[in-house]
C-alpha positions as CSV (number, residue, x, y, z in Angstrom):
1,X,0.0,0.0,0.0
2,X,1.6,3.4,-1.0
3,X,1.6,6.1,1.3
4,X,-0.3,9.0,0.6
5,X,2.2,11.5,1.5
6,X,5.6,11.2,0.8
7,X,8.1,12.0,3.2
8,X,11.9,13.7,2.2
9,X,13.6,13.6,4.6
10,X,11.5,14.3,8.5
11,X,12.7,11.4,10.5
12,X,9.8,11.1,12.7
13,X,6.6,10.9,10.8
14,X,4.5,11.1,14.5
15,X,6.0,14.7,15.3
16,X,4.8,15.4,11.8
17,X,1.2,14.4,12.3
18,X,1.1,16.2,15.5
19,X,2.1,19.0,14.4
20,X,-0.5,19.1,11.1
21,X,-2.7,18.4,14.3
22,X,-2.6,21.2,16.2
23,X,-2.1,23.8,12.8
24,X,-5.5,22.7,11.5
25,X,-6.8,23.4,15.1
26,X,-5.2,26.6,14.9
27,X,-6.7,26.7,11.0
28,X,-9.8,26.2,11.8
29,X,-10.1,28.3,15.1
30,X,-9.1,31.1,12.5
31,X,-11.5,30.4,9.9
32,X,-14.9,30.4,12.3
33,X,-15.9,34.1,13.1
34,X,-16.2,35.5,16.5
35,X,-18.6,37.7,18.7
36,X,-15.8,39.4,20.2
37,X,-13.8,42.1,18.1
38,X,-10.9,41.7,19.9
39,X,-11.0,38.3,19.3
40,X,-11.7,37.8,15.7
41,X,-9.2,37.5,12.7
42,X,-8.4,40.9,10.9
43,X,-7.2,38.4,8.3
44,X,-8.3,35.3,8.5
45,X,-7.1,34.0,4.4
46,X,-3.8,35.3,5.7
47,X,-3.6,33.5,9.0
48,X,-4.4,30.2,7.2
49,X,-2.2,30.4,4.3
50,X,0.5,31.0,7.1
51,X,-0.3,27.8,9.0
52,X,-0.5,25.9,5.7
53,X,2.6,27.1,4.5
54,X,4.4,26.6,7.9
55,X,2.8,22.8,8.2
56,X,4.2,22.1,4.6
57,X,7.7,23.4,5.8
58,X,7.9,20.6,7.5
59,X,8.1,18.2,5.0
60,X,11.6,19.4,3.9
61,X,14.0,20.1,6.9
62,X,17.4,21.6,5.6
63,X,20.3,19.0,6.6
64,X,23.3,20.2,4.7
65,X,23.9,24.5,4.0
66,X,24.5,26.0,7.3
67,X,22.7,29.6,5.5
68,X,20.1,27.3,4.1
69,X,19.1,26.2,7.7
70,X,19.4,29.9,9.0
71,X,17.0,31.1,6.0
72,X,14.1,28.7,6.9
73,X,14.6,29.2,10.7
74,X,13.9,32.9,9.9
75,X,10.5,32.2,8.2
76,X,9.3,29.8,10.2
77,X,10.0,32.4,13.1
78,X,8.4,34.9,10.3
79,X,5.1,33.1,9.8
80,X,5.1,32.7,13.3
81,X,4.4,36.2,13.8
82,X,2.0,36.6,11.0
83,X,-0.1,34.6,12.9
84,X,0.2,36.3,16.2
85,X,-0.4,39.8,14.6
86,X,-3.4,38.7,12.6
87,X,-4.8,35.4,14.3
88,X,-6.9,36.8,17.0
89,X,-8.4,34.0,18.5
90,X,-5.6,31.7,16.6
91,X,-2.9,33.8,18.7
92,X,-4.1,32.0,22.3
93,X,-2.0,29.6,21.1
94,X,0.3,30.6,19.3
95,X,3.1,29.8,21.9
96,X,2.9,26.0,20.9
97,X,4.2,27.2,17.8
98,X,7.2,28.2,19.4
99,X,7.5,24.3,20.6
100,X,7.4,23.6,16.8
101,X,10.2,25.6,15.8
102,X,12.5,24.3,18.8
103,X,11.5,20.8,17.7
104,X,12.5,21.7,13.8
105,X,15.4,23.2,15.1
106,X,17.1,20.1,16.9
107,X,16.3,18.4,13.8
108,X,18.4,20.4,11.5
109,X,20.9,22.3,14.2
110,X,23.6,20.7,16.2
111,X,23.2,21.8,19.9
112,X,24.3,25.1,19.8
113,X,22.4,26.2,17.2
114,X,19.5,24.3,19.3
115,X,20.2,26.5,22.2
116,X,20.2,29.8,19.9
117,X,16.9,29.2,18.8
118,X,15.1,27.8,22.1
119,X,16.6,31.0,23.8
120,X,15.4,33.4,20.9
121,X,11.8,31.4,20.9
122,X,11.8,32.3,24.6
123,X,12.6,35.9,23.9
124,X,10.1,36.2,21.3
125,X,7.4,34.6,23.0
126,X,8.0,37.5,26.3
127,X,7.6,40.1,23.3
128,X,4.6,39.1,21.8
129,X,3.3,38.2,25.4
130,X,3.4,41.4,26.9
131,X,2.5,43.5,23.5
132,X,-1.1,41.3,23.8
133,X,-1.5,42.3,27.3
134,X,0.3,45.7,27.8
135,X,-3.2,47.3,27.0
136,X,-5.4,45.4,29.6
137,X,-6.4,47.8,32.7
138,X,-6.6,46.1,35.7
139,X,-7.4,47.0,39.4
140,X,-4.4,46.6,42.0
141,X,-5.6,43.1,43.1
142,X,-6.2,41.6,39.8
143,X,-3.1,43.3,38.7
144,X,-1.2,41.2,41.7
145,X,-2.8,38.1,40.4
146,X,-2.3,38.8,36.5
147,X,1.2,39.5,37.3
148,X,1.1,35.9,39.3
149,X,-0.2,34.2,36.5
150,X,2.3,36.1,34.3
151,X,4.9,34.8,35.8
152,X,3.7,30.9,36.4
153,X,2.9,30.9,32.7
154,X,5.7,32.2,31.5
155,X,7.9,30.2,33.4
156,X,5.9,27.0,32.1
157,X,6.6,28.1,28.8
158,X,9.9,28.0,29.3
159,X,10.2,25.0,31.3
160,X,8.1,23.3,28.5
161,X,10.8,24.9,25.8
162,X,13.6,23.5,27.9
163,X,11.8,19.9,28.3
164,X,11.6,19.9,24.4
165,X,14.9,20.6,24.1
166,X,16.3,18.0,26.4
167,X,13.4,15.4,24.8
168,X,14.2,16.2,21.1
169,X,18.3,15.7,22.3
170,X,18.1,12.4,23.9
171,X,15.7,10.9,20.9
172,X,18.2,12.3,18.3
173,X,20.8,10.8,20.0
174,X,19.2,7.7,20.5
175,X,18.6,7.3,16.8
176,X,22.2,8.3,15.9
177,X,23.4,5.6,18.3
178,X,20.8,2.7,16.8
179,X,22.5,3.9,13.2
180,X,25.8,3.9,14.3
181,X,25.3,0.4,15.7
182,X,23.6,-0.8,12.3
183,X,26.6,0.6,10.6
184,X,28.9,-0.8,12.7
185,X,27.2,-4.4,12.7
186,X,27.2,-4.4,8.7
187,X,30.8,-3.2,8.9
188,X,31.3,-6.3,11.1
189,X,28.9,-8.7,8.9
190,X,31.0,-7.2,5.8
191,X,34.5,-8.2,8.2
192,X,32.9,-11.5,8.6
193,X,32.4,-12.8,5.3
194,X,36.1,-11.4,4.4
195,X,37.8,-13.0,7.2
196,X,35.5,-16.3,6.5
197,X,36.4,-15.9,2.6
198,X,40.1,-15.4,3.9
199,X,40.5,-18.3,5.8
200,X,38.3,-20.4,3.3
201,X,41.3,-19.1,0.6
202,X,44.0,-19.6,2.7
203,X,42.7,-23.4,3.7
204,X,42.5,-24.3,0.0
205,X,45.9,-22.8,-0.4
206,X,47.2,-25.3,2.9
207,X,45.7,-28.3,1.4
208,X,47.2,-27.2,-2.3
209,X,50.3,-27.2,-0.7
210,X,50.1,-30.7,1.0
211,X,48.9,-32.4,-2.0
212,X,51.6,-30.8,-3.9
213,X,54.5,-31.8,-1.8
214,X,53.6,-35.1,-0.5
215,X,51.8,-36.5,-3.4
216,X,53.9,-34.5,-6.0
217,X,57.2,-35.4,-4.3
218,X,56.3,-39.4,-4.2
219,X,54.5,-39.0,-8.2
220,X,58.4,-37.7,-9.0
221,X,60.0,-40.6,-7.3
222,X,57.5,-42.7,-8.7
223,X,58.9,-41.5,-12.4
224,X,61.6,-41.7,-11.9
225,X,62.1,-45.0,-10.3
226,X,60.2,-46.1,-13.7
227,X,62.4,-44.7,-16.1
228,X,65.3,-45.7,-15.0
229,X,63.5,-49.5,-14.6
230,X,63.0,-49.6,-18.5
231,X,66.5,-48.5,-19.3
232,X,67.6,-51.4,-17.3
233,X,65.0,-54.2,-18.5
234,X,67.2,-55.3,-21.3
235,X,70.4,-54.9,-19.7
236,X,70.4,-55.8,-15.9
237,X,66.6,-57.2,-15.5
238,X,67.9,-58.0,-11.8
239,X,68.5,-54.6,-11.1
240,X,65.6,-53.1,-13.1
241,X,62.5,-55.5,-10.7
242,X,64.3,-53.9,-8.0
243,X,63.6,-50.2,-9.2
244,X,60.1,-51.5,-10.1
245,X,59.0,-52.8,-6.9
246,X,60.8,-49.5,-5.2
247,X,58.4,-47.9,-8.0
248,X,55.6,-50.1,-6.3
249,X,56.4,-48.6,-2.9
250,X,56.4,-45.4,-4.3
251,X,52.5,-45.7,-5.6
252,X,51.8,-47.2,-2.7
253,X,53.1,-44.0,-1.1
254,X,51.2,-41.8,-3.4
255,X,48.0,-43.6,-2.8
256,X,48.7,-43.4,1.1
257,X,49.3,-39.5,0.5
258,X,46.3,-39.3,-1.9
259,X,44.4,-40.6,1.1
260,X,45.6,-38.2,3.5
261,X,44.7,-35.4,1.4
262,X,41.6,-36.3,0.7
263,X,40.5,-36.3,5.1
264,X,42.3,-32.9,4.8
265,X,45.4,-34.2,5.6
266,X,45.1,-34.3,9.6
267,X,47.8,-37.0,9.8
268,X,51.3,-35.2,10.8
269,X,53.8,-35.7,7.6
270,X,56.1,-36.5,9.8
271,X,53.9,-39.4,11.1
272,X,55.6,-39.3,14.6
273,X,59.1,-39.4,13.2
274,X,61.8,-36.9,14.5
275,X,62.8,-34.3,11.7
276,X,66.4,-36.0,12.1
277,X,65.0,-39.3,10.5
278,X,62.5,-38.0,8.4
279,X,65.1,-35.7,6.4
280,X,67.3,-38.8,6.1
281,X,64.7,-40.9,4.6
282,X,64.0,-37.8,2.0
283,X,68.0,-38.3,1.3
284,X,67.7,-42.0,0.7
285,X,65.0,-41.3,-1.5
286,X,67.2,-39.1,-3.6
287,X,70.3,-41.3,-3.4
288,X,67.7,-44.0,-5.0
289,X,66.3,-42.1,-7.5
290,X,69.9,-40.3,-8.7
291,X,72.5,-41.9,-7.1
292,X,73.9,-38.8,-5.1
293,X,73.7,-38.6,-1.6
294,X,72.9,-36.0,-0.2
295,X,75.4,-34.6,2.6
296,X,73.1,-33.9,5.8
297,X,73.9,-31.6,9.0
298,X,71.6,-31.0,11.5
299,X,72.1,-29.2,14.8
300,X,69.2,-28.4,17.0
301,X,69.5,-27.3,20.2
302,X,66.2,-27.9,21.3
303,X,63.0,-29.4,20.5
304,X,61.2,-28.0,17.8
305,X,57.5,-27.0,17.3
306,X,55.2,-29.2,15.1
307,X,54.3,-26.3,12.7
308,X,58.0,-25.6,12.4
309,X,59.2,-29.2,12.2
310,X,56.4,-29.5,9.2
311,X,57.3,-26.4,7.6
312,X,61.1,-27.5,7.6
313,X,60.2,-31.0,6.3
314,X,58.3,-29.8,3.3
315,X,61.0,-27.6,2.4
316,X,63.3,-30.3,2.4
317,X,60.9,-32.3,0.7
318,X,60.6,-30.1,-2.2
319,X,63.9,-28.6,-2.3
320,X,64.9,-32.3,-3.1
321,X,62.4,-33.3,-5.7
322,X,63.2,-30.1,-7.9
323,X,66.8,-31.2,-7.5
324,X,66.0,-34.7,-8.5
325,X,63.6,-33.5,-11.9
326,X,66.1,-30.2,-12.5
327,X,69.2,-29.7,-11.0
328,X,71.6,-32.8,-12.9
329,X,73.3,-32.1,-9.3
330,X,76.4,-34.5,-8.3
331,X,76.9,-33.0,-5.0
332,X,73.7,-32.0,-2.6
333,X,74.2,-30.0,0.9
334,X,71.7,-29.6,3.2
335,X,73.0,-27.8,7.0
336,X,70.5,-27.4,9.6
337,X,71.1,-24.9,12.5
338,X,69.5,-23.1,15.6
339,X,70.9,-20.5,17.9
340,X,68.9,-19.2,20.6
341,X,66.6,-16.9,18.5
342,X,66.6,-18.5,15.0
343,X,66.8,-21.7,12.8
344,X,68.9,-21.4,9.6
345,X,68.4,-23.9,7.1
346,X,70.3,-24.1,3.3
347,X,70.1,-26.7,0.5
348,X,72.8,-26.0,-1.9
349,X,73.9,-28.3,-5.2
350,X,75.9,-27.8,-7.7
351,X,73.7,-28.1,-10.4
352,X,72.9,-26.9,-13.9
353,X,71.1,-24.2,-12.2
354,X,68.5,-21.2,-13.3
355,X,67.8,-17.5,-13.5
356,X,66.0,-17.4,-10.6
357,X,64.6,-14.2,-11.4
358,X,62.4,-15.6,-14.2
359,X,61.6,-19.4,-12.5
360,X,60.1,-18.0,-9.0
361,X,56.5,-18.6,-9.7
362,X,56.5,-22.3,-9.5
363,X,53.8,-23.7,-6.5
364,X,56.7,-25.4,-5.4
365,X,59.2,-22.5,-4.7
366,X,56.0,-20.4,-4.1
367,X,55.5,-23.1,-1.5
368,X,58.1,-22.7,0.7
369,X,58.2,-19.1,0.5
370,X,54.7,-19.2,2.2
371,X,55.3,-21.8,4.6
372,X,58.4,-19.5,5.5
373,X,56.9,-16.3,5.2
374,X,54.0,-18.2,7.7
375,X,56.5,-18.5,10.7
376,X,57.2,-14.9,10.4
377,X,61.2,-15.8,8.7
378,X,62.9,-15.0,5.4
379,X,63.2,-16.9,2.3
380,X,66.0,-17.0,-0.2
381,X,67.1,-18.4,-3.3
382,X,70.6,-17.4,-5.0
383,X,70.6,-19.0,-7.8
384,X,72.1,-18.4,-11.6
385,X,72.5,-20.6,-14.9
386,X,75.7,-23.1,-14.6
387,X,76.0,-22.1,-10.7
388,X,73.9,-24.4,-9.1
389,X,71.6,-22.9,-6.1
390,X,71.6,-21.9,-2.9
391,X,68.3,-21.7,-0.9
392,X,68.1,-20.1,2.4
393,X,65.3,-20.3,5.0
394,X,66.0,-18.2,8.7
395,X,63.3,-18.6,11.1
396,X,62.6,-16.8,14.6
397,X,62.0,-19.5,17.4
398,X,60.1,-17.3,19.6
399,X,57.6,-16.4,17.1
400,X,57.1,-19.9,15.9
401,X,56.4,-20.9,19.1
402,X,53.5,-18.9,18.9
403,X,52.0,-18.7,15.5
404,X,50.9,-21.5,13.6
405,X,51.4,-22.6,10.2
406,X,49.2,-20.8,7.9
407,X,48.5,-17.7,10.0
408,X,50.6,-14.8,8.7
C-alpha cells in the first residue's frame, strides 16, 4: 500500500502528524468568526495560508547549507508572527508554535544552534506576550494576580521549551546511536564474510600445498624409479624389478598421501618421526632415484615445534624433488642450525642451475616461501645458470612458538 504523502527527509513521521494536528486546530479556530472584536481574525485568508505554509515546511528540513538552515529558521519564526499579529483568537495559542520551531530546530541544528533558537523562541514569545496584554487595565488586586499568573505561565513556557529541548536531544541521539550500531554491525557482517572468505582461501591454499609436496614429491619418485627401470629391462633385468618394486612402494606411497589429502590431511607428515629421521629418509630417496647422496647436517639445540618441524620438512621435501627433476646435481648439501633466537636452514647443489629471477612462480618455490613467510622468517634463493643454487630459509624461534602454520 503506498503512502499517501511522501516523506523527504522528516525522520519522525509522529511529530509530523502532531504537528499538522494542532495547525488545522489553529486553521480552523481562524476560519470560524467571533462575537468578540478583539478576538476575531483581521485576516483570517492570511492566517491560514501561514499555518498551511508553515505545516508544509515541515516536509523538507534543511540537513546540509549552514545559511540554508538559518534562512528557513527565519521564516518559520516569520510566519510565526503573522499569525500572532493577525490570528486573533488563533494567537491564544500561538506559543505552541514556538515548541514547533524548537522541535524543527534540533532536527536540523547541532546543539548550539539548538540552544540559539530555544533561547530566541523564549525571547520572542515575552515580546509578543506582553504586547497582547500591555493594553489590559486592571485594578491593583487583579493586577497582583495577573502578574502571578504572568509569571507561572511564562515560566511553564519556558520550562516546556527546555523539556523539548532535552526530549528532542536524547531521541536524536538515540537514533544516531541505533545507526551507528547498524553501521557498525554491517561493517562487522562485511568483516565477517572477508575474514571467513580469507580463511576459506587460505585453507585451499594449505591443502594445495600438501597435495603438492607429498603426493607431488612421491609422483616424481614414482617416475623416476620407472624410467630408470626400462633403461635397465634389457640390460640388468635384476636390477631393473628392484627399481620397479621401489616404484611399487612409491605408488603405494602416493595412494597413502592421496588418502591423507583427501580427510584434509590431519595426519602429521612426519607421522611421529623426529625431523632427524624423516630428512634422512628424503636423502635416501634421492640417493635411490639419482644416485647422489645427499650430505646432511643437522644441529638443534632444542626441541622444535610441530608447525615448524612441518614447515622444515616440506621444504626439504621439495627442495629435493626439484633437485631430483632439475638440478643434474652431483653434490647435494643440506645444514640445519639453531641459535637461541633462530633456525637457519640451506640446500645448496651444484647443479645446472636457473635464473632465478624468471623461475620463482613455481607452486613449489612459491611453496616454501609461504610456509616461511607463515612463521614470520625470510626466504631465499641465489641461484644463476651453470652455478647451481643456494636456498636459504632463517626462522625466529620465539615467534614460531606462537604462531601457527598458515597464519601470517
Amino acid at each position: 500500500m503506498t503512502r499517501p504523502i511522501q516523506f523527504n527527509n522528516h525522520p519522525f513521521r509522529f511529530l509530523l502528524y502532531l504537528e499538522w494536528i494542532l495547525l488545522a486546530f489553529a486553521a480552523l479556530t481562524a476560519a470560524l468568526p467571533s462575537h468578540s472584536y478583539r478576538l476575531q481574525a483581521r485576516f483570517p485568508e492570511l492566517t491560514i495560508c501561514s499555518l498551511m505554509l508553515f505545516g508544509l515546511m515541515g516536509l523538507r528540513l534543511p540537513t546540509r547549507n549552514h545559511i540554508t538552515k538559518i534562512v528557513y529558521t527565519a521564516a518559520e519564526i516569520f510566519l510565526i508572527l503573522i499569525i500572532d499579529f493577525f490570528g486573533g483568537r488563533t494567537a491564544r495559542i500561538f506559543p505552541f508554535f514556538y515548541v514547533i520551531l524548537v522541535t524543527r530546530s534540533c532536527l536540523i541544528f547541532q546543539l548550539p544552534g539548538r540552544l540559539v533558537v530555544t533561547a530566541l523562541s523564549f525571547v520572542l514569545f515575552l515580546i509578543t506576550f506582553r504586547r497582547r496584554f500591555a493594553r489590559i487595565a486592571l485594578s491593583p488586586a487583579s493586577q497582583e494576580r495577573f502578574l502571578f499568573f504572568t509569571l507561572s505561565f511564562v515560566l511553564v513556557f519556558g520550562l516546556a521549551l527546555l523539556f523539548v529541548l532535552l526530549l528532542m536531544n536524547a531521541v536524536i541521539s538515540e537514533r544516531e546511536s541505533r545507526e551507528k550500531l547498524a553501521i557498525a554491525n554491517e561493517k562487522l557482517r562485511q568483516y565477517a564474510l572477508q575474514i571467513e572468505n580469507q580463511a576459506t582461501l587460505e585453507e585451499r591454499n594449505r591443502i594445495a600445498r600438501e597435495i603438492h609436496d607429498s603426493l607431488g614429491h612421491s609422483l616424481t619418485a614414482l617416475n623416476l624409479q620407472l624410467e630408470t627401470g626400462l633403461k635397465l629391462w634389457q640390460s640388468n633385468p635384476t636390477k631393473a624389478q628392484a627399481f620397479l618394486a621401489k616404484a611399487k612402494e612409491l605408488g603405494s606411497k602416493a595412494l597413502q598421501d592421496v588418502r591423507q589429502s583427501v580427510s584434509t590431511m590431519r595426519s602429521h607428515p612426519l607421522q611421529e618421526q623426529s625431523l632427524e629421521q624423516a630428512i634422512a629418509s628424503l636423502a635416501e630417496n634421492v640417493q635411490r632415484s639419482t644416485g647422489v647422496a645427499p650430505i646432511c647436517q643437522i644441529q638443534l639445540s632444542q626441541p622444535l615445534p610441530v608447525e615448524m618441524s612441518t614447515a622444515i620438512y616440506r621444504i626439504v621435501q621439495e627442495s629435493f624433488t626439484n633437485i631430483c627433476k632439475y638440478a643434474q646435481a652431483t653434490e647435494v648439501k643440506l645444514e640445519i642450525t639453531t641459535t637461541k633466537n633462530s633456525l637457519q636452514l640451506t640446500i645448496s647443489d651444484n647443479g645446472i642451475g636457473f635464473d632465478f629471477t624468471q623461475n620463482t612462480t613455481g607452486f613449489g618455490l612459491q611453496s616454501m616461501r609461504d610456509r616461511t613467510l607463515a612463521l614470520g622468517g625470510y626466504f631465499n634463493i641465489n641461484s644463476a645458470p651453470g652455478s647451481g643454487c643456494q636456498i636459504t630459509a632463517t626462522i625466529p624461534l620465539s615467534r614460531s612458538l606462537l604462531t601457527p602454520l598458515g597464519n601470517s
